[in-house]
PANU-879989 format. One record per residue (C-alpha): residue number from 0; x, z, y; residue in one letter. Coordinates in Angstrom, 3 decimals. Each point is the difference from the previous one (the first is absolute). Example, Ala and Ser with C-alpha at 12.3 -4.5 7.8 and 13.67 -1.06 7.14 Angstrom:
BEGIN
   num         px         pz         py   residu
     0     12.300      7.800     -4.500        a
     1      1.370     -0.660      3.440        s
***
This chain:
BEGIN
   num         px         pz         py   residu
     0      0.000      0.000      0.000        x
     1      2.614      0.713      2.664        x
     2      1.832     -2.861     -1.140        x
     3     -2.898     -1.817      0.864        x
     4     -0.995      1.523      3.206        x
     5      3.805     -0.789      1.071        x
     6     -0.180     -3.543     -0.789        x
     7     -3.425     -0.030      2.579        x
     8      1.721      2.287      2.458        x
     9      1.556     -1.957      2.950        x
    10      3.827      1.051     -0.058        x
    11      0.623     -0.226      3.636        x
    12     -0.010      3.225      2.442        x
    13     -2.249     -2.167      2.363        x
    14     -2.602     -1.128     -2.277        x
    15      0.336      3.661     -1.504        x
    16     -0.746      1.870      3.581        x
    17     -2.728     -2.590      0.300        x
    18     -1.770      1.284     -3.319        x
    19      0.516      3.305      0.628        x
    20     -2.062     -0.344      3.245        x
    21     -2.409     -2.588     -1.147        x
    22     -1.344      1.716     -3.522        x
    23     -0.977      3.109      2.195        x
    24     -1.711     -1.750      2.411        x
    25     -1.938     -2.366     -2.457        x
    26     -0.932      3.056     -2.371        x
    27     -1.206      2.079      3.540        x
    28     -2.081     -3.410      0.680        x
    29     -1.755     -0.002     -3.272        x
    30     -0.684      3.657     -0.198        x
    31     -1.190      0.220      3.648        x
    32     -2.291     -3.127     -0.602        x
    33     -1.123      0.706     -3.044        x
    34     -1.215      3.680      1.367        x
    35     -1.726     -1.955      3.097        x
    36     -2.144     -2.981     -2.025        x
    37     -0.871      2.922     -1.780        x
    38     -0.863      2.549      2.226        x
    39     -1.633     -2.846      2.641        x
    40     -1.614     -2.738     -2.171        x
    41     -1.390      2.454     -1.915        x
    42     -0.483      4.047      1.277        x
    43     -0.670     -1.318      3.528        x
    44     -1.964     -2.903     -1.314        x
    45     -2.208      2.595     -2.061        x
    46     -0.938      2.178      2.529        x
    47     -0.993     -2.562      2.604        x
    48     -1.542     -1.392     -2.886        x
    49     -2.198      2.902     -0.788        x
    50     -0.685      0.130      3.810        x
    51     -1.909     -3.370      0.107        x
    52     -1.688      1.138     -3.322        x
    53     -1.727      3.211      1.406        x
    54     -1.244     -2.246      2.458        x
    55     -1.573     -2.771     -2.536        x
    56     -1.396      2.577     -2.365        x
    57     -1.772      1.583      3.057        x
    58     -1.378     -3.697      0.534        x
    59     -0.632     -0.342     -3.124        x
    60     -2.232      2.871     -0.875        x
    61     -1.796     -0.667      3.392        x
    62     -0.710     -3.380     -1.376        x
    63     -1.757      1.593     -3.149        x
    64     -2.242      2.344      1.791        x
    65     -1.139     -2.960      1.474        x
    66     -2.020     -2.014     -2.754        x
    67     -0.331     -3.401      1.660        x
    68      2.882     -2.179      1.815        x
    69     -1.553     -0.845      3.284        x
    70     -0.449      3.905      0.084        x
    71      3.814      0.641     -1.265        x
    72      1.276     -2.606      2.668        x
    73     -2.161      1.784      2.691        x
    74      0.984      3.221     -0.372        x
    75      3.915     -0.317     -1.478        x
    76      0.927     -2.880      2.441        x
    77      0.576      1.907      2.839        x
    78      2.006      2.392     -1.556        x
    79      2.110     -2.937     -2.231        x
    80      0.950     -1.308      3.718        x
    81      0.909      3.612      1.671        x
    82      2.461      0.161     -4.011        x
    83      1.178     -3.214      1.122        x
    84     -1.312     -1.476     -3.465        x
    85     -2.274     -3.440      0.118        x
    86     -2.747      0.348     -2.503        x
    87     -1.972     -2.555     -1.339        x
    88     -3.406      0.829     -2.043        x
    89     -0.075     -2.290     -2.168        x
    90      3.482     -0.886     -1.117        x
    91      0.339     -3.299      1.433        x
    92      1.986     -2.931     -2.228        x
    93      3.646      1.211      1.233        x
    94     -0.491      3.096     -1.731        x
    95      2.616      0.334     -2.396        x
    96     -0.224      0.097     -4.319        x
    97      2.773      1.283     -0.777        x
    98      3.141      2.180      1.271        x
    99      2.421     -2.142      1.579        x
   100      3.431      0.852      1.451        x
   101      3.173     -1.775      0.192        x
   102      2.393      0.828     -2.644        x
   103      2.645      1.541      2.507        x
   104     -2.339      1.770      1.869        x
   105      0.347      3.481     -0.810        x
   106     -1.756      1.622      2.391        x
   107     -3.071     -1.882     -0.906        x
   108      0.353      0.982     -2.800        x
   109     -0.237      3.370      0.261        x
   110     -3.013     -0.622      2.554        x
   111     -1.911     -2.099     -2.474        x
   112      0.788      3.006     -2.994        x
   113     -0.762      3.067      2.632        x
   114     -3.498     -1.801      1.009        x
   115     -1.031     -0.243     -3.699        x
   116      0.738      3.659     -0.987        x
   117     -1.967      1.424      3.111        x
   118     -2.840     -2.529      0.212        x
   119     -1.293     -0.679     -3.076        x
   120     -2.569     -2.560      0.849        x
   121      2.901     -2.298      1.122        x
   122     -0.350     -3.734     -1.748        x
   123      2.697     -1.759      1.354        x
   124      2.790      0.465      2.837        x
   125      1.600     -3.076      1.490        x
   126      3.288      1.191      1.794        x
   127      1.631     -3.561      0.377        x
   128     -1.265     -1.219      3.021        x
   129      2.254     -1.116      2.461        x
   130     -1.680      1.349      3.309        x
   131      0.552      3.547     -2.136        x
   132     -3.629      0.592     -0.529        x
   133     -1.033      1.789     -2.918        x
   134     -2.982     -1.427     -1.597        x
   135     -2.277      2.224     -1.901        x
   136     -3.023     -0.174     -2.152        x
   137     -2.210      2.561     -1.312        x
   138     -3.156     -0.082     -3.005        x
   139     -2.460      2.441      2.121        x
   140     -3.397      1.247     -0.726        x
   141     -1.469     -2.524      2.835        x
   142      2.522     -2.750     -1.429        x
   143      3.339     -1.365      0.296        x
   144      1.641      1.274      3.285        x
   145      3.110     -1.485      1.432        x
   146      2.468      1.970      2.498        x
   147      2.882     -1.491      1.910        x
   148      2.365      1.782      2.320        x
   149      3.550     -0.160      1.304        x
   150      2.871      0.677     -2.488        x
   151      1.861      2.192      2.803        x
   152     -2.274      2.792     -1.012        x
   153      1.277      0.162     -3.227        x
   154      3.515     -0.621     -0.165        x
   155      3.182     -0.046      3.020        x
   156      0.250     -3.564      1.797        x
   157      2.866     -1.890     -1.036        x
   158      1.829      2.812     -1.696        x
   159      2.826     -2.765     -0.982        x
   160      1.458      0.594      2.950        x
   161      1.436      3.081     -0.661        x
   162      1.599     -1.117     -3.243        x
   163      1.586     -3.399      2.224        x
   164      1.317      2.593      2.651        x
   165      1.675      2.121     -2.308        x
   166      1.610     -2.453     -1.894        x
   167      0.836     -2.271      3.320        x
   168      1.402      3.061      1.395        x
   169      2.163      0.803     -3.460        x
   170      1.432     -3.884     -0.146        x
   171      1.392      0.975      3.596        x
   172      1.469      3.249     -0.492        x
   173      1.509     -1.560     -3.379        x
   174      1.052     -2.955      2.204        x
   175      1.536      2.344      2.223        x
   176      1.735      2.473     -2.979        x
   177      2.033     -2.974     -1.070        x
   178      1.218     -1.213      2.978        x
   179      1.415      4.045      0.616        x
   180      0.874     -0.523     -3.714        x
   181      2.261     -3.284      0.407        x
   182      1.514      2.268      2.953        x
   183      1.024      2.933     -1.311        x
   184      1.078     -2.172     -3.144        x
   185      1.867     -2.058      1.709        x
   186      3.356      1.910      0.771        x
   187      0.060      0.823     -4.077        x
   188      0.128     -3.910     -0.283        x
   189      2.827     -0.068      2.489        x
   190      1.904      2.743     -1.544        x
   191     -0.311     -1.655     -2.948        x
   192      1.197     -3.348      0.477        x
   193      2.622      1.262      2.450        x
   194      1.232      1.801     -3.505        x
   195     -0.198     -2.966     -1.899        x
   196      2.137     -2.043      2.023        x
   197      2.723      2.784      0.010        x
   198     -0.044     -0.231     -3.506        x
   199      0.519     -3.611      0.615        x
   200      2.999      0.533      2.090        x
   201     -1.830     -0.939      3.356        x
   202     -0.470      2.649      2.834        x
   203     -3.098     -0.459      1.888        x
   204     -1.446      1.603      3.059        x
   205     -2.250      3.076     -1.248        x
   206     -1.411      3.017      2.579        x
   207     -1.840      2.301     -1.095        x
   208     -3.901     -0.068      0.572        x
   209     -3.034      1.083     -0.992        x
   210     -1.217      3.772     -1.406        x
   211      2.367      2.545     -0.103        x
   212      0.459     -0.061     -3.599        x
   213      1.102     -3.905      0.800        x
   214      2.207      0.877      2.694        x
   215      1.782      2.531     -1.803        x
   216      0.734     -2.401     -3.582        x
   217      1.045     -2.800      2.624        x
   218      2.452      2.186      1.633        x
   219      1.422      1.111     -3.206        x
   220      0.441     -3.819     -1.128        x
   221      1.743     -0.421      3.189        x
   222      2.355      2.813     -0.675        x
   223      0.411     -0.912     -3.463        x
   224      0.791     -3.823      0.674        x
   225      2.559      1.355      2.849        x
   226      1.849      2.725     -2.188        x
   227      0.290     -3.084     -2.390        x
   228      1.643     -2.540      2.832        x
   229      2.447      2.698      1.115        x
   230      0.971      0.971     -3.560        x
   231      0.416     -4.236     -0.755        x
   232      2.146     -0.270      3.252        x
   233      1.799      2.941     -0.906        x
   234      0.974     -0.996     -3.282        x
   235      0.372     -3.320      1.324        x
   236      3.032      1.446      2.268        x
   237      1.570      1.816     -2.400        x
   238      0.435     -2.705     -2.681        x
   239      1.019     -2.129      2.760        x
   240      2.835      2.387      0.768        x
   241      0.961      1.233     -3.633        x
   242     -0.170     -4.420     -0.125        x
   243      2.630      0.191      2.729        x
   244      1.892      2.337     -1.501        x
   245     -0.311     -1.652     -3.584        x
   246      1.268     -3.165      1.160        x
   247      2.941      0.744      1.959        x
   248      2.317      1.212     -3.063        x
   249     -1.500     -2.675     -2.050        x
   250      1.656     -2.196      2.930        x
   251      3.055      1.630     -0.352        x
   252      0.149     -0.129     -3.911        x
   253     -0.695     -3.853      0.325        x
   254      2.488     -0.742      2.799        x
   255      2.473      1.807     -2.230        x
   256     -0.747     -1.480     -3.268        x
   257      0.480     -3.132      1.688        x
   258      3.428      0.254      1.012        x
   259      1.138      0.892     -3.918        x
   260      1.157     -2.775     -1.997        x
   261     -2.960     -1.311     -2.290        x
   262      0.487      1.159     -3.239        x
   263     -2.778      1.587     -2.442        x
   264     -0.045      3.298      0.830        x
   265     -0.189     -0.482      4.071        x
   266     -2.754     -3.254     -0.978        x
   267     -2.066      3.347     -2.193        x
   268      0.418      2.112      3.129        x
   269     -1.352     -3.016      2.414        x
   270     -3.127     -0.036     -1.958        x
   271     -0.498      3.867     -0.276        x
   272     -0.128     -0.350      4.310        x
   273     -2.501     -2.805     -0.616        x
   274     -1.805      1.861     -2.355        x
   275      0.029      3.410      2.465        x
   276     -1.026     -2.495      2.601        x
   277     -3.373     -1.040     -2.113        x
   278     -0.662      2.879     -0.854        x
   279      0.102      1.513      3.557        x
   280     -2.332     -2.689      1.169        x
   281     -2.483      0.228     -3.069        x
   282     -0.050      3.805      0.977        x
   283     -0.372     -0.293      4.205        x
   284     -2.701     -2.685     -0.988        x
   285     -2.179      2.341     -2.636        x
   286      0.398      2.813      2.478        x
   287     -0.987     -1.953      3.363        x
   288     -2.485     -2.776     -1.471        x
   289     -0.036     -1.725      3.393        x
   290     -2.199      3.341      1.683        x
   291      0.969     -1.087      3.501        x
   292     -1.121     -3.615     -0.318        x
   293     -3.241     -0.969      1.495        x
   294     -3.165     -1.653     -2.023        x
   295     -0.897     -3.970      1.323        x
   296     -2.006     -2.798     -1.785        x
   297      2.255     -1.673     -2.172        x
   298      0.033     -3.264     -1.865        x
   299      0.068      1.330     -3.673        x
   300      0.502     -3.740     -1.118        x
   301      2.794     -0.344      2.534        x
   302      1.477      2.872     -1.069        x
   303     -0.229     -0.182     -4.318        x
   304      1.612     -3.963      0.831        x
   305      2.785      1.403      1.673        x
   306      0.718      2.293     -2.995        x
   307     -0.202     -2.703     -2.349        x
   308      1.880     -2.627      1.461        x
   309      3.150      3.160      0.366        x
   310     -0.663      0.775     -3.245        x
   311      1.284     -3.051     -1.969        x
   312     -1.618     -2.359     -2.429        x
   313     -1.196      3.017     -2.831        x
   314     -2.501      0.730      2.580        x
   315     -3.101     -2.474      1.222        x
   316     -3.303      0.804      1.690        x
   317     -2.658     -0.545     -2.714        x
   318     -3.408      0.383      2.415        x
   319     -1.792      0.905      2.648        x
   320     -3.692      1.554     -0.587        x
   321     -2.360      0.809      2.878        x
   322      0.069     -0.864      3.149        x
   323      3.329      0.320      1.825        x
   324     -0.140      2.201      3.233        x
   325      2.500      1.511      2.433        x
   326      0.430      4.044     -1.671        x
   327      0.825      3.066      1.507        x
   328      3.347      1.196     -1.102        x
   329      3.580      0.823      0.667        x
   330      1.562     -3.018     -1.021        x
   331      3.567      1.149     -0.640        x
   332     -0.968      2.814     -2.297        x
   333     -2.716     -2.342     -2.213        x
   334      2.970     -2.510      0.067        x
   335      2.337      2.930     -1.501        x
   336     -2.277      0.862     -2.470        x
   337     -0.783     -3.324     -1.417        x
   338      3.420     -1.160     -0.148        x
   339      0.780      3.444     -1.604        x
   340     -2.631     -1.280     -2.699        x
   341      1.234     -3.212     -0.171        x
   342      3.339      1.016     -0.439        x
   343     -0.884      2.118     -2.784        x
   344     -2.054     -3.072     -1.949        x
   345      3.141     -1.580      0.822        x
   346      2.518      2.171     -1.688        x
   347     -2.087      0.365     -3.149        x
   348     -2.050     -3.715     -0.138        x
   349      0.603     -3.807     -0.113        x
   350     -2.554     -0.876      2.170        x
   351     -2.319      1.784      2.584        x
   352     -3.134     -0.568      1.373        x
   353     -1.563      0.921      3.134        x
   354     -3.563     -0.120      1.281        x
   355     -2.180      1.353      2.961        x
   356     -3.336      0.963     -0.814        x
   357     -2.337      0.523      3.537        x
   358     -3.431      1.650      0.435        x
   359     -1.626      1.729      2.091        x
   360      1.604      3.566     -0.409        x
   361      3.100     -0.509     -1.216        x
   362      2.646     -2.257     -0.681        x
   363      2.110     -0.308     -3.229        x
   364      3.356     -1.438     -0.837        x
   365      0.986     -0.210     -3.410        x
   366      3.392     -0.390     -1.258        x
   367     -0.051     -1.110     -3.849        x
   368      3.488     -0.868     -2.185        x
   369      0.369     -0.703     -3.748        x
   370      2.630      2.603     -0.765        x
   371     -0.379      2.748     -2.104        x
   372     -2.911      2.529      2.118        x
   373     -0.180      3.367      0.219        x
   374     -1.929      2.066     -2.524        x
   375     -3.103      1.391      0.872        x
   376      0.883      3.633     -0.752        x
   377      2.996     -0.777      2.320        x
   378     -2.165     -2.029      2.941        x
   379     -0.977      3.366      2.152        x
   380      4.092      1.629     -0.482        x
   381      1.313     -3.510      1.155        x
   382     -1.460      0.878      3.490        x
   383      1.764      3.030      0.633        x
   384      3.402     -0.327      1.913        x
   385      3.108      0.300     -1.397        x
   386     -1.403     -1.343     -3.590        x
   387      2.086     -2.152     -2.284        x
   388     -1.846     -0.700     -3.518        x
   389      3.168     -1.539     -1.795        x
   390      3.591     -0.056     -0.048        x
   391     -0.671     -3.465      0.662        x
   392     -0.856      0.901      3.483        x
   393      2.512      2.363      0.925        x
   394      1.934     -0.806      3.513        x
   395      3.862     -0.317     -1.554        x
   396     -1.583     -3.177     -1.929        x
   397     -1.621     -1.627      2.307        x
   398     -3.364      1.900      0.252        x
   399     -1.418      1.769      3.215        x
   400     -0.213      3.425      0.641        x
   401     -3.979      0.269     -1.105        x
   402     -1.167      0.154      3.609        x
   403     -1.400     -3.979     -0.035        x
   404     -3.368      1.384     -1.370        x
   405     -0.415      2.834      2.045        x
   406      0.421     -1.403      2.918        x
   407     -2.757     -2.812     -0.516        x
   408     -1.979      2.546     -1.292        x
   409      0.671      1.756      3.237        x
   410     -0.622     -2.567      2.000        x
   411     -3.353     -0.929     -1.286        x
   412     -0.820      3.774      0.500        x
   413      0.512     -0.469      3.655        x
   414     -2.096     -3.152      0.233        x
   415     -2.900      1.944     -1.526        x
   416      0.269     -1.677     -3.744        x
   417      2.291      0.202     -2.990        x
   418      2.541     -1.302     -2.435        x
   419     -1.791     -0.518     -3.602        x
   420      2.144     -0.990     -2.772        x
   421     -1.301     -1.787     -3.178        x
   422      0.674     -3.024     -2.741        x
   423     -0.096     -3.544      1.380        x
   424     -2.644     -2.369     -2.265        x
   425      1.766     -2.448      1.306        x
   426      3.758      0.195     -0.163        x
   427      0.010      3.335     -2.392        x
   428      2.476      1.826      2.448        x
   429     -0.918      2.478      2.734        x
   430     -2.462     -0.254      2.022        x
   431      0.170      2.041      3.590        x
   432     -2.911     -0.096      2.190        x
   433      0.482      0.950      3.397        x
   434     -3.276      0.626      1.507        x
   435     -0.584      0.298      3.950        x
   436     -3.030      1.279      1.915        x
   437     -0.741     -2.613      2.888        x
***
């Protein structure tokens, strides 16, 4: 059942708010109208009702005592006009036959029921006319009698009314509720998507507005997204220096090593500098991840070519699918982690394939090769810096240092997607996608 009831449940705050107010005014509406057909169309209608009947059964008994019509209509005709009530001795051919009332006429109803239980020589009621005149007939001693008088005396004049102003008047306030609503919701949305493109890596304009429950989570998003910045910068600075300070004996050890006489063991030396070197950039460029580059629409297309014509024959576009459009991104750090990808496929396959998949939330670039893969036990410990899953990978022999991964996977953190791995169907390698919110 509440699986059910969730499926039918809107799952938006708005549309949430909106039923919360709407269900309570609806159910007031029915109760409150409900109690008033009731209590009008037929308590009020009853007793004005019974009213008009006194009156009639006080004609009516005159009429009996008396015994002839021309003495009935002489002596009750005066006081039928003074009651407001047209007599006619006999019944003329109007009279009605039978009871007639519309079928959504409630009042009448009750009028035509009330009439029947006080005045038992009643033969027919007609209650459908449409100047509201209630047609009566009566079986008297002296004959049939009929009786016709204004429906006002029996039941309210256009009661409708009240039931149109009440729910005119409940459209308007609910009219009004949801524009206060959209108001008051508004700020969460802004909150919200100001969060979302953080996660993205874009910084938006966000001020606080709204209750002060609003206020209060906005300014703590604000302090939040600027302890973040300061710690990036900060840690930005401090590679940069311990970079600084890296490089300059690495300088010095190659300078050296290049005024000894080549010979093995200064040619085994020159490539431990070039592997500290590597390995020093691999680390400043997991650490930074380009945090103090901006976000701009990009060319994805122009950008994946440019990797593949670097990369070298083993590498070709393969397709395209969607509808190509400029994407928000920071192009130097998706380039970095696709070529970190393709450089992996590289290492480990014949031949790579790219391809771009666009749509409307995301877009995807997937990297496939034909090497060996990764085992799926393995696929989620691949991701995690510093991880080498062979000897076959280790840095003295060619491999990297097991940041490639993590920093795509890093990357497509700070874009607001992720780095899945998984078996190509079509090469039978590795397949990385790199997915990025737009």
């Amino acid at each position: 059942m509440m699986a059910v009831l969730q499926r039918i449940f809107p799952r938006g705050l708005y549309w949430r708010a909106a039923l919360i107010l709407i269900v309570p005014i609806v159910t007031i509406q029915l109760v409150v109208s409900t109690a008033f057909i009731q209590r009008h169309y037929e308590g009020v209608t009853r007793q004005m009702t019974n009213g008009v009947a006194i009156d009639l059964g006080f004609l009516l008994s005159e009429i009996e005592a008396a015994g002839s019509s021309q003495a009935a209509m002489a002596e009750v005709g005066p006081l039928a006009r003074n009651l407001e009530i047209t007599l006619t001795i006999p019944a003329g051919e109007d009279a009605p036959m039978e009871d007639r009332f519309l079928f959504l006429d409630l009042s009448g109803r009750v009028i035509v029921n009330t009439l029947r239980e006080r005045l038992p020589g009643l033969v027919a009621a007609d209650v459908s006319g449409e100047n509201r005149v209630v047609n009566l007939k009566f079986d008297t001693a002296v004959g049939p009698v009929q009786a016709q008088l204004t429906r006002r005396r029996m039941s309210a004049t256009n009661p409708h009314q009240l039931l149109v102003l009440m729910i005119f008047t409940s459209l308007l306030m609910t009219g009004v509720a949801f524009l206060f609503l959209r108001n008051q919701l508004k700020p969460i949305t802004r909150l919200a998507e100001a969060a979302e493109d953080f996660g993205k890596g874009r910084i938006v304009s966000y001020r606080p507005r709204g209750a002060l429950e609003v206020r209060a989570a906005g300014r703590a998003f604000l302090d939040m997204r600027a302890r973040i910045e300061r710690q990036i910068e900060q840690r930005t600075l401090m590679l940069s220096g311990v970079s600084h300070d890296l490089r300059t004996p690495l300088t010095r050890l190659r300078l050296g090593l290049a005024m000894l006489p080549d010979d093995p063991e200064v040619e085994a030396l020159r490539e431990d500098v070039r592997q500290m070197e590597r390995m020093v950039e691999e680390f400043l460029a997991f650490v930074r991840g380009d945090a103090m580059e901006g976000a701009v629409p990009t060319d994805a297309v122009a950008l994946v070519r440019g990797i593949v014509e670097r990369a070298g024959p083993k590498v070709v576009l393969a397709g395209i699918e969607g509808r190509a459009e400029p994407v928000s991104m920071r192009p130097q750090a998706v380039a970095r982690a696709v070529e970190n990808l393709v450089s992996n496929a590289c290492r480990f396959g014949n031949r790579v394939e790219l391809r771009l998949a666009f749509d409307d939330r995301s877009l995807r670039i997937l990297v496939e090769d034909d090497g060996p893969g990764i085992p799926e036990a393995q696929r989620e410990e691949a991701l995690r810096p510093f991880t080498r899953l062979d000897a076959s990978r280790d840095p003295n022999r060619g491999g990297g240092v097991g940041l490639g991964l993590s920093i795509a996977s890093d990357i497509a953190l700070s874009h607001g997607g992720a780095l899945r791995l998984g078996h190509s169907a079509r090469l039978g390698g590795l397949r990385a996608d790199l997915m990025l919110a737009r």
